[in-house]
C-alpha positions in Angstrom: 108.8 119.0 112.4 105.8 117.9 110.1 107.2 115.2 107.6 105.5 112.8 105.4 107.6 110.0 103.9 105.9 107.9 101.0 106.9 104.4 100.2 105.7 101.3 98.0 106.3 102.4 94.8 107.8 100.2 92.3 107.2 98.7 88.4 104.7 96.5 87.8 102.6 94.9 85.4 99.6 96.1 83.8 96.5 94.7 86.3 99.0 94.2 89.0 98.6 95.8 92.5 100.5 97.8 94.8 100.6 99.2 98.3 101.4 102.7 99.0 102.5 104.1 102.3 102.5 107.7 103.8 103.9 107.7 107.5 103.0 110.9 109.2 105.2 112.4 111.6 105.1 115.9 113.8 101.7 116.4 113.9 98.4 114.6 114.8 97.4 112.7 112.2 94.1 112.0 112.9 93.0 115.9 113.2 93.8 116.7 109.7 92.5 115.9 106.1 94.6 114.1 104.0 95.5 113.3 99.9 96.9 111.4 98.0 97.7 113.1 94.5 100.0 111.7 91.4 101.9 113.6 89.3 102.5 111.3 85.8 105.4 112.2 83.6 105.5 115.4 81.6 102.1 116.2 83.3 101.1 118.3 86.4 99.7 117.5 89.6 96.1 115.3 89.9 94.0 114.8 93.1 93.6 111.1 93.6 92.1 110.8 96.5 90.7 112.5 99.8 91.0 111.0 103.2 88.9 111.7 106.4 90.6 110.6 109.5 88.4 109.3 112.6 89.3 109.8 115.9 91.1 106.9 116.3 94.1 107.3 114.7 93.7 103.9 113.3 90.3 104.5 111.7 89.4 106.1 108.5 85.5 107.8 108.0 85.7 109.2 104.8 87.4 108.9 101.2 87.0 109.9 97.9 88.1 109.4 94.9 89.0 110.6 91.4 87.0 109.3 88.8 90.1 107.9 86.7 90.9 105.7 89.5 87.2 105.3 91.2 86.6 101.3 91.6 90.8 100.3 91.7 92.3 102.8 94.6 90.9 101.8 97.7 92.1 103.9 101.3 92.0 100.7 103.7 90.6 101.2 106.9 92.8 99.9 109.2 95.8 102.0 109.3 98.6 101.8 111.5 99.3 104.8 113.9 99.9 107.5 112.0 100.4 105.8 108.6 98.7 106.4 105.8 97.9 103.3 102.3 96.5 103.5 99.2 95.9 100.4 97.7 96.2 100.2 93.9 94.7 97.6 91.8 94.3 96.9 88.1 96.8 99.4 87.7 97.1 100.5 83.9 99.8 102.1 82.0 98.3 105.9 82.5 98.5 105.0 85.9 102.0 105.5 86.0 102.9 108.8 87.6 105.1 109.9 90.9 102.5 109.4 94.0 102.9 112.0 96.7 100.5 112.2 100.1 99.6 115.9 101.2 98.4 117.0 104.5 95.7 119.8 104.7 97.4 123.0 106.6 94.5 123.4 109.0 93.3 121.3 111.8 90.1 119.9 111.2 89.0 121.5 108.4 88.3 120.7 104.7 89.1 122.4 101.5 89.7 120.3 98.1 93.3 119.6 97.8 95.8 122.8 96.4 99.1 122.2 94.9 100.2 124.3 98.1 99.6 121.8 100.8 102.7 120.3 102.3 103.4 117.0 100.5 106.4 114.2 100.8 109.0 113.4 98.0 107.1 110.8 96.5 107.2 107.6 95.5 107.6 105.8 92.1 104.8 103.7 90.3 105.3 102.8 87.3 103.0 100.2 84.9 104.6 98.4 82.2 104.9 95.1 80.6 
């Protein structure tokens, strides 16, 4: 069964960092495209960022990123087996939003994120002072 479980979230203050986890489980995770997308309150659904898994499942080749976060998200490169981070720094109060990874439904292949792909239940950032 293909499952993603996000963790990390928490509250924290405005220029403060967090770590963000997505572990990965029932497929292989380094054949597929993966997202990370937010979803801030009263709002809808915003890409954050794409990720381009190597071969390795512990190496990343690619990412992207939205502009609104471009220069304070970073994907690190090391990941552990089939784990997914996204590490957010000088986090601001419109960053604060429910972060969710999502898994592109085909096998080696890239399309820009849809609200469609299979995502987990989130986790909880929230920036405040």
């Amino acid at each position: 069964q293909v499952q993603l479980v996000e963790s990390g979230g928490d509250l924290v203050q405005p220029g403060g960092s967090l770590r963000l986890s997505c572990a990965a489980s029932g497929f292989t995770f380094s054949r597929y495209w993966m997202y990370w997308v937010r979803q801030a309150p009263g709002k809808g659904l915003e890409w954050v960022s794409t990720i381009t898994p190597g071969e390795d499942p512990r190496s990343i080749i690619g990412t992207y990123y939205a502009k609104s976060v471009q220069g304070r998200f970073t994907i690190p490169s090391d990941n552990a087996k089939n784990t997914l981070y996204l590490q957010l720094d000088s986090l601001r109060s419109d960053d604060t939003a429910v972060y969710y990874c999502a898994k592109h439904p085909k096998e080696r292949t890239f399309t820009p994120w849809d609200p469609g792909f299979l995502r987990g239940q989130g986790t909880q950032v929230t920036v405040s002072s």
